[in-house]
C-alpha positions, 0 to 999 in steps of 0.5 A, a space after each residue: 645725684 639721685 635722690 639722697 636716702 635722707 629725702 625719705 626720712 624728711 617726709 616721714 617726720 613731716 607726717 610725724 610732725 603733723 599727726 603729733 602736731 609737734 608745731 603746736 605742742 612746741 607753742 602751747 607748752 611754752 610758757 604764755 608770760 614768756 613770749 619771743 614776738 616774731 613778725 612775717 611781713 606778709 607775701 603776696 599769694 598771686 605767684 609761686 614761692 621763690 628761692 627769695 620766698 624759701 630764703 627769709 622763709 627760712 631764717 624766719 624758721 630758725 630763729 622762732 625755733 631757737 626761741 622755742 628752745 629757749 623756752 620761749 612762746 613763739 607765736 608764728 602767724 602767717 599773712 597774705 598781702 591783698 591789695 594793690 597795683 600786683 593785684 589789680 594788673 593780674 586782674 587786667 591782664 586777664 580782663 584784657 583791661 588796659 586803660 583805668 577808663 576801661 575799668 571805670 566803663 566795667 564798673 569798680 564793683 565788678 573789677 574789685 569782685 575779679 580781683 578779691 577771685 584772683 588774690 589767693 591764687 596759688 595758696 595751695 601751692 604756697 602752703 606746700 612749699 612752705 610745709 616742705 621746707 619744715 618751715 612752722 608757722 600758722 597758715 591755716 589762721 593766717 590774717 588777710 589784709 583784705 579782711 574787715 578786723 584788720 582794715 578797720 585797723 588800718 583806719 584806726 592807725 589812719 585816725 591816730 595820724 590824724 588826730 596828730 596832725 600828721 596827715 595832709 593834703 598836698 600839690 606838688 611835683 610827683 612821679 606818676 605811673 600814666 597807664 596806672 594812673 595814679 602817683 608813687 611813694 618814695 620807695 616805689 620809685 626808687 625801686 624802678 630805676 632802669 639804665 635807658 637810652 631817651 633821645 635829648 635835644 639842644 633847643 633854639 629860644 630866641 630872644 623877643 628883643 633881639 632877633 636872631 639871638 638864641 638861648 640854647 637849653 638842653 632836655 631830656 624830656 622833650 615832650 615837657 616843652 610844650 609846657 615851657 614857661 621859663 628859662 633859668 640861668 644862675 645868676 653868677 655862672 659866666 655865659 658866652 654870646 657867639 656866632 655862627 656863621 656858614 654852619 651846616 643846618 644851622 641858620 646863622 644867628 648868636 647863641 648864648 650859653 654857659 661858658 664852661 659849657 661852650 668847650 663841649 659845644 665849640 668841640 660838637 661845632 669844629 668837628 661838623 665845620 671840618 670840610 665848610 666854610 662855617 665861623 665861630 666867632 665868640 662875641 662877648 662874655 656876660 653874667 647870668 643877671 645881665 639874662 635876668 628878666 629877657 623875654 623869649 618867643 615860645 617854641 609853642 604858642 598853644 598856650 602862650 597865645 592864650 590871655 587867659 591863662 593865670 600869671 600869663 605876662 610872667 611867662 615866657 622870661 629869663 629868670 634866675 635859680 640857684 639849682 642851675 649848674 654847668 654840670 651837662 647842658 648849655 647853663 640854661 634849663 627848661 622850666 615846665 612847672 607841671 613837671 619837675 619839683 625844682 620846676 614847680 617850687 620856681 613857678 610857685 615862688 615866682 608865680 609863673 603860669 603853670 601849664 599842664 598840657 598831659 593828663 595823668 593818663 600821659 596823654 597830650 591834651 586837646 589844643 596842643 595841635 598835631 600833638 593831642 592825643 599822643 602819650 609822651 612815653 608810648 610803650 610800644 616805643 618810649 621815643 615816637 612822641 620825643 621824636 615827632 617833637 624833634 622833627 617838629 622843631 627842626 621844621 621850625 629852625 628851632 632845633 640846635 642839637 640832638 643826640 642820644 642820651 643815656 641814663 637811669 629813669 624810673 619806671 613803674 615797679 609793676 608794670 613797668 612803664 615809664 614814669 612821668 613827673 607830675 604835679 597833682 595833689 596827693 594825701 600825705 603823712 608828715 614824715 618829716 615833722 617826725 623824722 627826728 624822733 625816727 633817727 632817735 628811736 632807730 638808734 636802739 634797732 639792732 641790724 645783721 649785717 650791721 652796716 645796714 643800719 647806718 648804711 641803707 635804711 640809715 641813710 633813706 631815713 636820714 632823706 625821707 619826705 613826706 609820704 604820699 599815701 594817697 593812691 588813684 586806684 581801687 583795690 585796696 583800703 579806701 582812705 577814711 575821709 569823709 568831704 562836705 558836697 556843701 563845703 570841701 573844708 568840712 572833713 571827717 576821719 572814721 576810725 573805726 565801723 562802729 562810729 561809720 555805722 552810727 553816722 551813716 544809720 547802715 550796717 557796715 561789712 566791707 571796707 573796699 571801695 566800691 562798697 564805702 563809697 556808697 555810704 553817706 552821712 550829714 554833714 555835722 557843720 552844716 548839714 550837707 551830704 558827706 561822701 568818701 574821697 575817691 582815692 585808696 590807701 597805699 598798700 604799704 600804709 597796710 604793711 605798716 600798719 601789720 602790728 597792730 591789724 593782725 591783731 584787730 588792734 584796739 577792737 578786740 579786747 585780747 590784742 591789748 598788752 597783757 600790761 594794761 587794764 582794760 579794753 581800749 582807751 585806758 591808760 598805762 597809769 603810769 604813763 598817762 596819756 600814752 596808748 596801750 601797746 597791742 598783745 605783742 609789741 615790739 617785734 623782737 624780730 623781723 627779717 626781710 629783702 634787702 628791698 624791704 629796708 626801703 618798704 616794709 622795715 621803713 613804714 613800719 618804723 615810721 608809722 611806730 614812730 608816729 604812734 607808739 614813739 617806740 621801735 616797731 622792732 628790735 632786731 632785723 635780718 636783711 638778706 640780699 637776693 638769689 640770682 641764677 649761677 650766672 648772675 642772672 635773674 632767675 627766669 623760667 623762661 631762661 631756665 637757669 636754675 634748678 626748680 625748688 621742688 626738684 631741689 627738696 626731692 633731690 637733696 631734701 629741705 635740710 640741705 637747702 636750709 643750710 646751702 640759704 643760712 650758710 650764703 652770703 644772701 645772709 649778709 645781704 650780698 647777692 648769691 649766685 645759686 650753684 647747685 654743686 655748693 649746695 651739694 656739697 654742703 650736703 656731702 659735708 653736713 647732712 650725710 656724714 651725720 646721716 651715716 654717723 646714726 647708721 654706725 650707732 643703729 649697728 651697734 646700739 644692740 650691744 649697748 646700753 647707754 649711760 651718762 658719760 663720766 667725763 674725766 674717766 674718758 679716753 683722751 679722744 673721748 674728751 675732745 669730742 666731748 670738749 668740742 662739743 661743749 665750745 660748739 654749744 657754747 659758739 652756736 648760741 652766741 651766734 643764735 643770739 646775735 642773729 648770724 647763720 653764717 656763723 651758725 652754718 660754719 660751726 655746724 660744718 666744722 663739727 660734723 668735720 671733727 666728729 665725723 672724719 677724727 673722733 668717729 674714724 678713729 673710734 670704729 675700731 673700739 665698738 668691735 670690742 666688748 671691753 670697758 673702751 667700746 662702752 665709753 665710745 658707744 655711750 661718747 657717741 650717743 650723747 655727742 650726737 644727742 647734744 648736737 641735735 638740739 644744737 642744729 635744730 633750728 636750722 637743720 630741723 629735719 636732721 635733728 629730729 632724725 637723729 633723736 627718733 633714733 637716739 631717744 629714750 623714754 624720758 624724753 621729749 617724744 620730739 626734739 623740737 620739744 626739747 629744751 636748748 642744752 643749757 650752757 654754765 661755762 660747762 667743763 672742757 679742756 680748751 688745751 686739748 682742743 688746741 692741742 688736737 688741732 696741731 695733732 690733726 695739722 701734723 697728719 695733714 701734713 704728714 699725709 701730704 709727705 706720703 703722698 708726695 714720696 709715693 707711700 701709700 697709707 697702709 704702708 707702715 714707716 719708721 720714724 717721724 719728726 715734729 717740733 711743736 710740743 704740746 700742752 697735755 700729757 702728749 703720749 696719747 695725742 703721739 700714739 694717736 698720730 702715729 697710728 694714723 699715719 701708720 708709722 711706728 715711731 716719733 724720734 728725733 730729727 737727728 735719728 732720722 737718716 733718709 729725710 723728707 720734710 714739708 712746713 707750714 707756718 711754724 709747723 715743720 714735718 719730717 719722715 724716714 724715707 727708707 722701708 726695709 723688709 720687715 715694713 714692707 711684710 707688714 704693708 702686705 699684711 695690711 692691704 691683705 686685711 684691708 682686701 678682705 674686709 672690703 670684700 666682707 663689706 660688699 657681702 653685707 656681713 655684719 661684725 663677728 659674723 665668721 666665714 672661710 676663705 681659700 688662697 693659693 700662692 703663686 710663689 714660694 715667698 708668697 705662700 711663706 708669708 701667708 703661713 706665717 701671718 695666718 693667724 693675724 689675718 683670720 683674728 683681723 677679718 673674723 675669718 673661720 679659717 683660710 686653708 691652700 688651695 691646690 689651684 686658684 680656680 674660679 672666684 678667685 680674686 688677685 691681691 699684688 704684695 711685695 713677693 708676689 700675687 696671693 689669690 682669695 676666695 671667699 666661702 659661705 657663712 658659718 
């Protein structure tokens, strides 16, 4: 497909727009004490926009429009998002940074210079995409979460925590990212999982008091044993004690493990033993008790020799543990409490030795022998340490089993590396001292599609932990603890740059890192040197916190609800004690990824939860992902989907925003982009429209149009007229119920109705100039009118095209300026639309019928059957179809002799097969006519427009026929006069009739 006609008149509203400032007026204009509070979860600007970008772009377009339209005060402000580990890994890469030491070596200030250079990249390009689509919203006065206002009202929300109790400092098992260094919340774990394959193995711990005797236990980490400190077993699991005797490399010894798990042992051991002389024997069964409290030779004597080590005569035992099952393994699990949560809340409960043998850069610390040094996961190949492990403990004879494993491990959601379960400390905010109040309020919070709430985001904030929001990092918010040098338990929170200015007597300016750790001040307690925690805040703490910063909430004297009296501090009199809302509090919408119900939805939700004790926001959209055609990820590199600016200058924005709205992304499943469906939403929506306002640009000179008398219309008129009446009243439950499925399916079936019935069967009627061709003119342009305002929002492009033609001077000088069309249960005839809809099934069927039996449409037939009557006065909606299936009468199924049927449900169809000489005569007739109004179309005459033509008549029968229809062929065609020619000559072009062939030559212009 080239380039479709639309695409220019899409870039000539967007200058119109622009140089009107259409966007703005359609703000401003609408009342300020009647606000619509939409939030946009702020992009990153570090890439170029993709179809996933385009798609929440575009549902956060329709829904401020539809707003505006309903008279609403739609402020619309862009965000870009500036901190964190995206950032900082473009800096690297492009530093050829990688490791955090390096950084440190370049110095944070100059690495968080490099990457506050590299944060707004590809805003131009952003801007475009984003104005192209016809998306409106303020990028110009967009709020960075990099800027002073907004992060001192990060600090602001950070201080609200506090003083809530709600925010501490914790060492516990996490997942850590070792080649950035620093720990993940939550969500952003959960966000990296992969299907891999690690190497695991089945390891020999033999006893201290019985030699030869071996507790055999599973792992997938073998890196971890290094750190081993424990055996755990269940103390009421059944364990079996065999021997093994002649096996092949395998030193015979008694081995111990569950006995639901020696079946899949002894199945591993017979299949090995096939061609040996090996035995297996077993010798007892015992409890896991009777395990309780062994000691065990340690597969690493690293630390183990070490007496030093604190709680060292309780490491190296059997204990017991209710988490240990015989799902997979051997019954017995491996304990380093240093890595792994069930691990450490063993080692602390039990107070076993805790080793730490990796530092948090994954690298195997000095004094663990051949293995210092090493990363456990080494990313140009995850196995070799797990491997050098292997070999190591084959050499020992400590080995039983190895085998390749499959499963799903979590990596680091942006660079990719495998992550590691780590214990280390961390700040957090206490979620779960308040996730009772969060189900609570979600409760009130409305979800398209619906499942979502008690689904996804129901279910991780039914299991949400406590947030760790303390990052290792360096380009982001620093977190706004102040430490005593003297003594660590004396702390201090700042909440904002004017109480750091008068602590610290220095001018405040930035908040980053490199700048606030220079800044210090006295200790209140004891008069020591108070200096900034190293860590950073979370960027999601910043998202979260966007309904308040964006507004430099509680700072600046306008972000304060128009509800409260003065500036900050005051109190709603009547709710003492409670903070004043920020300007614009809740959101009645937001949309968003599927993968913000985990992020973005959530900590927004948390942190609202924390400090206003409301909903952050009442109305979500969640919609799924765009992949390639073949359910891919869209790859540039694969090359397997079309480009998005390819797409706009192909088929223009209009057909992109209905192929999103319409999707199944809007109902948050995966859509599979295909370019032939958006082409046909495109065929089916955009265009026939688009030919509809070329129809009425023929005729708009004949007419003048005056408001409709809706009962003096014909019975067509009506209908459209009643269809457009269901279609506003159907549009705006959907609008309000936030589902552009519905929205986009409605649209469809109206333009079907309009276009391909109302329209087709009314061109006849503009021709004339009589009291008809005025009602179909005036029908037709408040048809198209109305339905512009009904699709503004989500086809804002189409809409506005259709009124810059259709407009009069009482109008708004946009439509988007207009008002929504008001719905008061508006007259129509709901019988007629039923009625009209088995009209139009008639035809349907009818049509099949004869195509079936060979009749093509211009030939007339002379008689039909149906047996469903109709509600209305049925003789025009009879005269209707039987003018569209080109048949003469409707008669009783018994009158009619040569029978051809076809049902459908209830529905049955039947027509004379039978054409006698007059039908076929007046078939000829039609296609005569039809040929010469195709061939007046090619030459571009317009209506009324005469011109002569010539025939010549190769037989008798033929010239009979051309004399006696002469004079309906020239009133039929806007012929002047067609005359015999005495040759048929050059030009002339053949017409195949029943009695013969009839050649045309068409003349000049009168």
């Amino acid at each position: 497909m080239n380039k479709s006609p639309f695409v220019q008149k899409e870039e000539e509203i967007l200058k119109f727009w622009e140089q009107n400032k259409i966007f703005e007026k359609s703000v401003l204009e609408r009342p300020e004490d009647n606000t619509y509070v939409f939030y946009d979860g702020p992009p990153f600007a570090t890439g170029l926009p993709h179809y996933g970008h385009i798609l929440s772009s575009t549902l956060k377009d329709v829904f401020p429009r539809y707003h505006t339209m309903k008279g609403k005060r739609v402020n619309r402000r862009w965000g870009w998002d500036c901190h964190g580990l995206p950032i900082e890994n473009i800096a690297e890469k492009e530093l050829g940074i990688k490791t955090k030491k390096e950084i440190e070596k370049m110095g944070v200030d100059k690495f968080n210079e490099f990457c506050r250079l590299k944060v707004l990249g590809y805003v131009d390009e952003w801007k475009e995409i984003i104005r192209r689509l016809g998306r409106w919203v303020d990028m110009e006065n967009a709020y960075k979460t990099m800027d002073l206002d907004y992060m001192e009202s990060v600090w602001w929300v950070f201080k609200q925590l506090w003083d809530k109790g709600l925010i501490y400092e914790g060492y516990r098992s996490m997942h850590i990212c070792p080649r950035c260094g620093t720990t993940l919340s939550q969500y952003e774990v959960a966000e990296g999982y992969k299907d891999i394959k690690d190497l695991s193995l089945t390891a020999k711990f033999e006893l201290a008091d019985e030699p030869g005797t071996y507790l055999l236990a599973w792992t997938t980490t073998p890196w971890t044993l290094i750190g081993n400190v424990a055996l755990a077993v269940g103390e009421d699991i059944d364990y079996i004690k065999f021997s093994l005797k002649d096996y092949p490399g395998i030193t015979d010894g008694i081995y111990i493990v569950s006995k639901k798990d020696f079946s899949n042992y002894e199945k591993e051991i017979k299949e090995k033993i096939k061609n040996s002389n090996a035995r297996v024997e077993i010798l007892r069964e015992l409890k896991g008790k009777d395990l309780v409290g062994k000691k065990y030779k340690p597969l690493f004597d690293y630390y183990a020799k070490d007496k030093s080590l604190e709680n060292y005569q309780n490491g190296w035992k059997v204990v017991g543990a209710d988490f240990v099952t015989t799902d997979e393994g051997t019954g017995i699990v491996h304990i380093a409490p240093a890595f792994g949560e069930e691990d450490m809340d063993l080692g602390n409960q039990l107070n076993l030795p805790f080793i730490q043998h990796v530092g948090m850069d994954g690298i195997i610390k000095n004094g663990c022998g051949e293995f210092s040094g090493l990363s456990v996961k080494p990313i140009d190949d995850l196995r070799a340490t797990d491997r050098k492990i292997i070999k190591y403990l084959k050499d020992k004879d400590l080995l039983f089993l190895e085998e390749e494993y499959a499963h799903s491990y979590p990596h680091c959601w942006r660079c990719d590396t495998p992550l590691i379960n780590y214990a280390t400390s961390s700040w957090f905010v206490a979620v779960e001292k308040i996730k009772p109040k969060a189900l609570d309020l979600a409760k009130d919070i409305n979800w398209f599609p619906e499942h979502i709430k008690g689904g996804r985001f129901g279910k991780w904030l039914e299991g949400a932990k406590d947030w760790s929001i303390s990052r290792q990092r360096y380009w982001a918010c620093a977190i706004p603890i102040w430490e005593c040098e003297r003594n660590p338990e004396h702390k201090k929170v700042i909440g904002s740059v004017e109480e750091l200015e008068k602590l610290s007597g220095q001018k405040i300016s930035d908040l980053h890192k490199h700048i606030i750790d220079k800044v210090t001040f006295k200790c209140e307690k004891c008069g020591g040197v108070m200096r900034r925690i190293s860590d950073v805040l979370d960027c999601w703490f910043e998202s979260g916190s966007m309904p308040y910063a964006q507004f430099h909430y509680p700072f600046d004297p306008n972000s304060i609800s128009p509800q409260c009296s003065g500036n900050y501090g005051a109190k709603n009199e009547e709710k003492i004690g409670e903070l004043c809302p920020p300007r614009e509090f809740p959101a009645e919408f937001i949309g968003e990824g599927i993968d913000q119900t985990r992020a973005w939805f959530y900590y927004l939700h948390i942190l609202s939860t924390a400090i206003m004790q409301k909903p952050a926001y009442k109305n979500v959209i969640v919609n799924g992902i765009v992949l390639a055609e073949d359910g891919k990820k869209m790859s540039k590199r694969l090359k397997n989907y079309p480009d998005p600016v390819e797409i706009f200058d192909k088929y223009g924005a209009d057909a992109l925003r209905y192929y999103l709205m319409g999707s199944a992304a809007m109902q948050a499943d995966n859509l599979f982009f295909k370019e032939a469906n958006l082409r046909e939403g495109y065929n089916k929506v955009i265009n026939p429209i688009y030919n509809a306002v070329s129809f009425y640009n023929i005729y708009k000179e004949n007419f003048t149009f005056e408001e409709i008398d809706f009962n003096q219309l014909c019975l067509l008129d009506r209908w459209i007229i009643s269809r457009l009446r269901e279609f506003i009243k159907e549009t705006q439950k959907y609008y309000d119920s936030y589902n552009t499925v519905k929205v986009a399916r409605e649209i469809r079936d109206f333009v079907d109705d309009f276009s391909t019935w109302w329209l087709r069967r009314s061109r006849e009627r503009f021709r004339e100039d009589n009291d008809e061709a005025k009602k179909a003119f005036n029908t037709l342009v408040y048809t198209l009118r109305e339905f512009a305002k009904v699709i503004a929002p989500l086809l804002p492009f189409l809409a506005e095209y259709i009124w810059q033609q259709l407009k009069t001077e009482d109008d708004q000088i946009s439509i988007h300026l207009e008002l929504w069309p008001e719905y008061k249960e508006l007259s129509y005839d709901k019988d007629l639309i039923k009625d009209m809809k088995t009209a139009r099934e008639i035809v349907e069927l009818g049509h099949s019928l004869r195509a079936e039996n060979g009749f093509k449409v211009r030939q007339p037939l002379a008689k039909i059957y149906w047996n469903s009557s109709f509600k209305i006065d049925d003789r025009e909606l009879t005269s209707l179809i039987l003018e569209e299936l080109n048949i003469e009468k409707f008669a009783d199924k018994n009158e009619i002799k040569n029978k051809k049927e076809i049902e459908r449900g209830k529905l049955q169809v039947v027509i004379e097969a039978t054409v006698d000489e007059r039908l076929k005569q007046l078939g000829d007739l039609r296609e005569l006519i039809h040929f010469i109004q195709q061939s007046r179309k090619k030459r571009n005459l317009k209506v009324g427009e005469l011109i002569s033509a010539e025939y010549f008549a190769e037989d008798a029968p033929a010239k009979e026929f051309m004399q006696k229809n002469k004079k309906t062929i020239i009133e039929a065609t806007s012929l002047k006069d067609i005359t015999l020619a005495s040759n048929k000559g050059e030009n002339f072009y053949p017409v195949e009739i029943s009695k013969g062939l009839i050649y045309l030559k068409l003349g000049e212009n009168s």
